[in-house]
BALOBA-1460 file (C-alpha; in Angstrom, 3 decimals):
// residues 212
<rec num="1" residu="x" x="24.219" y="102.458" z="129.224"/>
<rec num="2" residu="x" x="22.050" y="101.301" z="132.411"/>
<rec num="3" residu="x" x="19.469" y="102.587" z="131.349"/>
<rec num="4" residu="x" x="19.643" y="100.910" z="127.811"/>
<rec num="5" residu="x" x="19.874" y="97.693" z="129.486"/>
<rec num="6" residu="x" x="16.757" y="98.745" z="131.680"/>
<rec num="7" residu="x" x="15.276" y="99.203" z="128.543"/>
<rec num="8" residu="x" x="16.125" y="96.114" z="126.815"/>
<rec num="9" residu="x" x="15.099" y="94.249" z="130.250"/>
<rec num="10" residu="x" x="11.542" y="95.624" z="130.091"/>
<rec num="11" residu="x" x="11.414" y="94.985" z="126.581"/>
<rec num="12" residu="x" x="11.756" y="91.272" z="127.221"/>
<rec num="13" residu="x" x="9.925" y="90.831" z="130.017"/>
<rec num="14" residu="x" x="6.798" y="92.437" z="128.081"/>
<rec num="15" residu="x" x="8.094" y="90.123" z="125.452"/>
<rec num="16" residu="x" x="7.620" y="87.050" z="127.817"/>
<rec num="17" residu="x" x="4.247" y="88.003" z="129.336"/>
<rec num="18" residu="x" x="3.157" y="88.499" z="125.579"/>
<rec num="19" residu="x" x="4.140" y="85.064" z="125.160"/>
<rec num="20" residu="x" x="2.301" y="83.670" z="128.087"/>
<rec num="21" residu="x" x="-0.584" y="85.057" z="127.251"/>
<rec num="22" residu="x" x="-0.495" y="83.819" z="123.352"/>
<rec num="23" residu="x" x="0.183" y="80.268" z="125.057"/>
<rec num="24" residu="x" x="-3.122" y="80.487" z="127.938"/>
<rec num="25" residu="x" x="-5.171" y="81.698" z="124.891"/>
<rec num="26" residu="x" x="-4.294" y="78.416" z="122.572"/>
<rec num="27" residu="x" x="-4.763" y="76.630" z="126.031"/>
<rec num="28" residu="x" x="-8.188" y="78.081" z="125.918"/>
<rec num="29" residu="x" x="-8.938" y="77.628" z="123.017"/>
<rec num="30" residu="x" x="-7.859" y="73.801" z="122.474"/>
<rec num="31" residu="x" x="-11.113" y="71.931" z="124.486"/>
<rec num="32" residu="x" x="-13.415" y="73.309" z="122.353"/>
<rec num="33" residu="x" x="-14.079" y="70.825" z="119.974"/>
<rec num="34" residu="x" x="-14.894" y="68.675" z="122.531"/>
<rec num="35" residu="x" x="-17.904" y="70.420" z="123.400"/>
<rec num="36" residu="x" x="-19.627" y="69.025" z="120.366"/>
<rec num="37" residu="x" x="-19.085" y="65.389" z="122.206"/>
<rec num="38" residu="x" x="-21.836" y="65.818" z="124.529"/>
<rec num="39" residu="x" x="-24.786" y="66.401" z="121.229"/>
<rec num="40" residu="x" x="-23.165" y="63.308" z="119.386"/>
<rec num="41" residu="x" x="-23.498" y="61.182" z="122.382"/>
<rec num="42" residu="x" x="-26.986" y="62.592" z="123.093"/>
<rec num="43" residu="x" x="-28.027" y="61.739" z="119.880"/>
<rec num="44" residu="x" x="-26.435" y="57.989" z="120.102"/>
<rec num="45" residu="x" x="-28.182" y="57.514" z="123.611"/>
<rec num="46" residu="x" x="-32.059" y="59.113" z="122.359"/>
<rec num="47" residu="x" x="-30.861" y="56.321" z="119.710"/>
<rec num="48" residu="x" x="-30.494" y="54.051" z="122.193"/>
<rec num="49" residu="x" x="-33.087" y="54.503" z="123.631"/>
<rec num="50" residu="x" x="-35.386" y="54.348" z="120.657"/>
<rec num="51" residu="x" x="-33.895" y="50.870" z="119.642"/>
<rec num="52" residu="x" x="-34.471" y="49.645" z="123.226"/>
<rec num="53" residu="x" x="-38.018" y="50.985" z="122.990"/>
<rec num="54" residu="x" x="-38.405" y="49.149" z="119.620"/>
<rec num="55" residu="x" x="-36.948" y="46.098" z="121.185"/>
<rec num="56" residu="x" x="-39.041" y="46.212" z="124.247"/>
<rec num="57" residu="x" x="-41.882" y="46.456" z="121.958"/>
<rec num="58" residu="x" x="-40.992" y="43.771" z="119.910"/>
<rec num="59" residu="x" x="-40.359" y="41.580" z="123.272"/>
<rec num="60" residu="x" x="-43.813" y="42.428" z="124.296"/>
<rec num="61" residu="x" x="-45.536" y="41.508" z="120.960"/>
<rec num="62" residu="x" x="-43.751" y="38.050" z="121.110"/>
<rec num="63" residu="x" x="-45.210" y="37.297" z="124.432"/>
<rec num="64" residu="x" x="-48.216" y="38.445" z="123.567"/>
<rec num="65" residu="x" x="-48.615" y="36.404" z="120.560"/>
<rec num="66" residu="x" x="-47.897" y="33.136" z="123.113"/>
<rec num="67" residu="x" x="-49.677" y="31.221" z="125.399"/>
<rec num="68" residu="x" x="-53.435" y="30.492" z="123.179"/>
<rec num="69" residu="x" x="-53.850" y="27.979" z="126.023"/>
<rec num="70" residu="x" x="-53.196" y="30.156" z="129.403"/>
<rec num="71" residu="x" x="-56.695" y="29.297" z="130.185"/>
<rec num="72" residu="x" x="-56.133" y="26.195" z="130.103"/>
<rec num="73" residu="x" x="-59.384" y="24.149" z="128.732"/>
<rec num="74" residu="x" x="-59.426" y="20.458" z="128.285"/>
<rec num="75" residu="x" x="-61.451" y="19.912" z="124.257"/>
<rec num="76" residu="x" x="-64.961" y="18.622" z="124.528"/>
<rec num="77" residu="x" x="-64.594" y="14.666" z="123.581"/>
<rec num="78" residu="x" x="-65.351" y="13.770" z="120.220"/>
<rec num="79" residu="x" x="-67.901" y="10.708" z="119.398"/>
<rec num="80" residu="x" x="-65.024" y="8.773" z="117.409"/>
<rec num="81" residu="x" x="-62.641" y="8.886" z="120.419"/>
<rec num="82" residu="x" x="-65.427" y="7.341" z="122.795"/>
<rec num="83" residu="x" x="-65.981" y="3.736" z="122.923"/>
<rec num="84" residu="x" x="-69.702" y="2.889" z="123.637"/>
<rec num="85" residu="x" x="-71.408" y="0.558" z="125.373"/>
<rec num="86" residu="x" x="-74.165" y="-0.060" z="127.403"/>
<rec num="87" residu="x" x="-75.558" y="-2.733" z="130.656"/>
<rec num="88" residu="x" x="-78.158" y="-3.680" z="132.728"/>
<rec num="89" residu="x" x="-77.236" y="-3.029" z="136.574"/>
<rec num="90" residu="x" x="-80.961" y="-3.747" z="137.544"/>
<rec num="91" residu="x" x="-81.597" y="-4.829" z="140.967"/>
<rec num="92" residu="x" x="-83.798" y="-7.277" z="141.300"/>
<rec num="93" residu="x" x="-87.031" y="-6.695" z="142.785"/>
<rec num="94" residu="x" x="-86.862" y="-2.771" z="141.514"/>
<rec num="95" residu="x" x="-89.600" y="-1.888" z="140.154"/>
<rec num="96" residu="x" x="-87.591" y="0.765" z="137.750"/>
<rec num="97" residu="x" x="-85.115" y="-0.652" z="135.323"/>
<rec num="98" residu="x" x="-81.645" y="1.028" z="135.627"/>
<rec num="99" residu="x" x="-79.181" y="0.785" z="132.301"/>
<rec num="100" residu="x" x="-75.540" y="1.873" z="132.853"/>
<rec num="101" residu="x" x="-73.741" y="3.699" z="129.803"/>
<rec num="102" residu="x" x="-69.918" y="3.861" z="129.614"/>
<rec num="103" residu="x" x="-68.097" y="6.334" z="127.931"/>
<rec num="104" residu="x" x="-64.523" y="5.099" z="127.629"/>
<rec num="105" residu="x" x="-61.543" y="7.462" z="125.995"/>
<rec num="106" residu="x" x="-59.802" y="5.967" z="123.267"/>
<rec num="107" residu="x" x="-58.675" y="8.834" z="121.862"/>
<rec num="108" residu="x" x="-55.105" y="9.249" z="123.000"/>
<rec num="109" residu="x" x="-55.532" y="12.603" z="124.897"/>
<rec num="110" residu="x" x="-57.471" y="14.066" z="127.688"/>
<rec num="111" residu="x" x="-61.006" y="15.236" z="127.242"/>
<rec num="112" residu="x" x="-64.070" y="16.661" z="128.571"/>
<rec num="113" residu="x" x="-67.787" y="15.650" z="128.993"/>
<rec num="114" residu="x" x="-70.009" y="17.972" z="130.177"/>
<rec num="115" residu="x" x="-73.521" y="17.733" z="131.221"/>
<rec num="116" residu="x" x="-75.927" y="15.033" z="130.415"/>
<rec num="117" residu="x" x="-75.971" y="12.657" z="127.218"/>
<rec num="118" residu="x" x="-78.608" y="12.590" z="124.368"/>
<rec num="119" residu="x" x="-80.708" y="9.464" z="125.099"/>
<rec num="120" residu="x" x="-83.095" y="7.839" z="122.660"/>
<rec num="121" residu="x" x="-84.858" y="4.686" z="122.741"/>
<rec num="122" residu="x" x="-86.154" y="2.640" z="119.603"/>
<rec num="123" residu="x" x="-88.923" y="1.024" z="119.577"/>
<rec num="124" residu="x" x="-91.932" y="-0.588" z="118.084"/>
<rec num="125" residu="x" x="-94.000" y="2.497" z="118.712"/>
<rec num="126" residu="x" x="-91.293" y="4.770" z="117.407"/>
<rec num="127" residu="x" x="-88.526" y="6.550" z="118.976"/>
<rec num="128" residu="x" x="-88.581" y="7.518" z="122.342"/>
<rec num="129" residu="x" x="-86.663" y="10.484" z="123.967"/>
<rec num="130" residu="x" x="-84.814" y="10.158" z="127.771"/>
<rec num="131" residu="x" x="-85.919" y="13.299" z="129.992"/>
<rec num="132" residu="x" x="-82.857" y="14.600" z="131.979"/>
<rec num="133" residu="x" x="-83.193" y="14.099" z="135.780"/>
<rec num="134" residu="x" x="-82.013" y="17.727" z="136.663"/>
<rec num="135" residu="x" x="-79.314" y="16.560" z="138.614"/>
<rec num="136" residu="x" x="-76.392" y="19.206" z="138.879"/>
<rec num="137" residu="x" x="-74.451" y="18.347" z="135.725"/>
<rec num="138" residu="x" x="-70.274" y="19.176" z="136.066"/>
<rec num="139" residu="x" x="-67.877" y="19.074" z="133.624"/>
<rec num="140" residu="x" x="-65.397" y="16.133" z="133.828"/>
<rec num="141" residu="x" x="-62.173" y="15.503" z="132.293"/>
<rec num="142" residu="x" x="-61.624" y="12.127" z="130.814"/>
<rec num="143" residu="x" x="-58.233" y="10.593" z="130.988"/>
<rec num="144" residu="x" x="-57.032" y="9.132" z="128.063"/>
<rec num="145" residu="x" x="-57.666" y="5.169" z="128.506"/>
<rec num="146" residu="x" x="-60.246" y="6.065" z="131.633"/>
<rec num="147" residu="x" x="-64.088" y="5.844" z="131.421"/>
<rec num="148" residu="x" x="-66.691" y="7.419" z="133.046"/>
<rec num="149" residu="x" x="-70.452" y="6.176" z="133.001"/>
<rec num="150" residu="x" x="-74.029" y="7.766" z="133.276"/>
<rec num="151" residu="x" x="-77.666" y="6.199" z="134.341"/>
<rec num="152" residu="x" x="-80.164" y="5.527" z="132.071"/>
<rec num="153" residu="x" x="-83.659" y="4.939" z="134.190"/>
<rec num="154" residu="x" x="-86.955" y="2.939" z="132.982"/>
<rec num="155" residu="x" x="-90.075" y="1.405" z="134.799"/>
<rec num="156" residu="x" x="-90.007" y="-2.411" z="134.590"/>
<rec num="157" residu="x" x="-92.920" y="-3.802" z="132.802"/>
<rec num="158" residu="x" x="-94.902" y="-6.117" z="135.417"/>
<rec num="159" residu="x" x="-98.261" y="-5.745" z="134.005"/>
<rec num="160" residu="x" x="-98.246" y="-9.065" z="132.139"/>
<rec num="161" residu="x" x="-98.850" y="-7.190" z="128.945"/>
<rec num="162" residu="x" x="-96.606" y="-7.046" z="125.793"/>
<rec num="163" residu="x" x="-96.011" y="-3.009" z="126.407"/>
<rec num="164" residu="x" x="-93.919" y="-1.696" z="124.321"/>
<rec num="165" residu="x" x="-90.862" y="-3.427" z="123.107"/>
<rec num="166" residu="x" x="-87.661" y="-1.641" z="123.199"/>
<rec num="167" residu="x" x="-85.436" y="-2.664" z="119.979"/>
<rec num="168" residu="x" x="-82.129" y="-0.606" z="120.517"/>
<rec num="169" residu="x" x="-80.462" y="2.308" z="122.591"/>
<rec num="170" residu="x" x="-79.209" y="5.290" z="120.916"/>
<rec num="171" residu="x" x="-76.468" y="7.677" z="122.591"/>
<rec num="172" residu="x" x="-75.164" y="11.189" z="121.707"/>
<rec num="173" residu="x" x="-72.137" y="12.244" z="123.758"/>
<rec num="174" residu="x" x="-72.875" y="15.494" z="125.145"/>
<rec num="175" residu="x" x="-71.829" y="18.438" z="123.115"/>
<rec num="176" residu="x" x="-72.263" y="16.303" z="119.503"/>
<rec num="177" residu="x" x="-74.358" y="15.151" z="116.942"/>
<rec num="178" residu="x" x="-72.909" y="11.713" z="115.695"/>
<rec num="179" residu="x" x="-74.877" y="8.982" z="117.599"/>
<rec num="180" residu="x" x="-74.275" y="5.763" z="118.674"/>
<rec num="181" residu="x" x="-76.874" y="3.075" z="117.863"/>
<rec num="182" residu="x" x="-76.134" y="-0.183" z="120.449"/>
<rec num="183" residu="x" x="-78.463" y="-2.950" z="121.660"/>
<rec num="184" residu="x" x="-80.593" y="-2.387" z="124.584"/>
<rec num="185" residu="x" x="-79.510" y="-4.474" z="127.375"/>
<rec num="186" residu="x" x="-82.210" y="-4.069" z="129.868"/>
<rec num="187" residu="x" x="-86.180" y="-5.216" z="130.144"/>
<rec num="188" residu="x" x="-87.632" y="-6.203" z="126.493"/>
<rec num="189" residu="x" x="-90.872" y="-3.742" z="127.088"/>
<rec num="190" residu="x" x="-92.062" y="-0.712" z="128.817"/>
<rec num="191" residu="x" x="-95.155" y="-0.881" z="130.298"/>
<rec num="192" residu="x" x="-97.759" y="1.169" z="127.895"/>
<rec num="193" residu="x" x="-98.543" y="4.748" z="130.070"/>
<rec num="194" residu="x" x="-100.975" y="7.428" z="129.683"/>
<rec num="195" residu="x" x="-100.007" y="10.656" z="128.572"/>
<rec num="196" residu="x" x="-97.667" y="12.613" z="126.957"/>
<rec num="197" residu="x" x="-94.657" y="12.499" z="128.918"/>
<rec num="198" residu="x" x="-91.829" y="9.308" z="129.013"/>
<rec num="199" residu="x" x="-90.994" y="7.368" z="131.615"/>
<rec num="200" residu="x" x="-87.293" y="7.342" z="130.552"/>
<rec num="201" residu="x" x="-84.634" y="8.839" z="132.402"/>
<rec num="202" residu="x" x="-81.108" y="9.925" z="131.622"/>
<rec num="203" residu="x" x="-78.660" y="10.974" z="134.841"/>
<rec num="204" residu="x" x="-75.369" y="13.392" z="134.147"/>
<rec num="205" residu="x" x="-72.223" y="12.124" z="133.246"/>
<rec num="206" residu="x" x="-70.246" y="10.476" z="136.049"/>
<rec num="207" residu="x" x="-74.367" y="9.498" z="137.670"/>
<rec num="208" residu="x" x="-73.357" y="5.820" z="137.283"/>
<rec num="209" residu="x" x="-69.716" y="5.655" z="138.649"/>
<rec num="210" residu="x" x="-65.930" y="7.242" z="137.401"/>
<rec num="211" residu="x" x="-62.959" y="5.467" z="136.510"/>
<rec num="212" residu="x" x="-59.652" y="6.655" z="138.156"/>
């Protein structure tokens, strides 16, 4: 009889460790499906990523595609935004003839002369071309409502002859090819000169005075 119940005894304590050991192998065995979990969330983050990169690409086109005025420039001024006229600032006693020419923006927005203007003067003889001066020549930005004004240079006429008599003024704004035609404010006639060249000059813009 004892050893019957020695038998039974080892019988069920194999029994038990062969049911620990079925229970540590389902143990085991339960995580793995979760070790598919790190590939699906690779594959969502490399997707991710790719719709970030898209994005990022997409942000960087947009600001690319911006900003057609980062440098800045101020538009040359149009003739039809430019009131024209002209003076005489002649001091007496000179024996050269100056003639001031305002350029005044009317155009309701900044703009920019640069250089000198086209100069021409009519007369009875034909037209008659201003040479440039050769002063330095920079760029200024008209204000809306502002004007800026350039020299126009001639020799007085003393030599008690007719010369040649000066009918009108005609001004190109630099950068343009619609002229102004206006009266000529200064001396009637130019004294008649040898030669080929003219004694009419034309300063830069701003030669005659700025406004503010």
């Amino acid at each position: 009889m004892r050893v019957t119940k020695l038998t039974i005894a080892a019988l069920a304590v194999v029994a038990g460790l062969s049911l620990t050991a079925c229970q540590n192998e389902d143990v085991a065995a339960g995580p793995e499906p979760a070790a598919s979990a790190p590939t699906a969330n690779g594959d969502d983050t490399e997707q991710g990523h790719d719709q970030g990169e898209d994005q990022k690409q997409d942000q960087e086109g947009t600001t690319a595609g911006t900003g057609s005025n980062e440098d800045g420039e101020v538009a040359d001024c149009r003739t039809d935004e430019l009131e024209v006229t002209a003076s005489d600032v002649t001091i007496e006693g000179d024996t050269v003839g100056t003639v001031a020419v305002e350029f005044a923006n009317g155009g309701g927005r900044d703009c920019t002369l640069t250089g000198y203007a086209g100069v021409d003067l009519k007369t009875n003889a034909g037209q008659l071309s201003a040479e440039r001066t050769g002063e330095e020549a920079p760029s200024v930005v008209l204000k809306d409502g502002k004007s800026v004004w350039f020299a126009v240079t001639y020799p007085v006429n003393d030599s008690g002859g007719s010369g040649v008599r000066v009918t009108g003024l005609v001004v190109t704004p630099p950068n343009e090819t619609k002229s102004v035609t206006l009266d000529w404010p200064g001396g009637s006639s130019l004294p008649v000169t040898d030669g080929s060249g003219t004694p009419v000059k034309v300063g830069p813009i701003g030669s005659a005075g700025q406004g503010d």
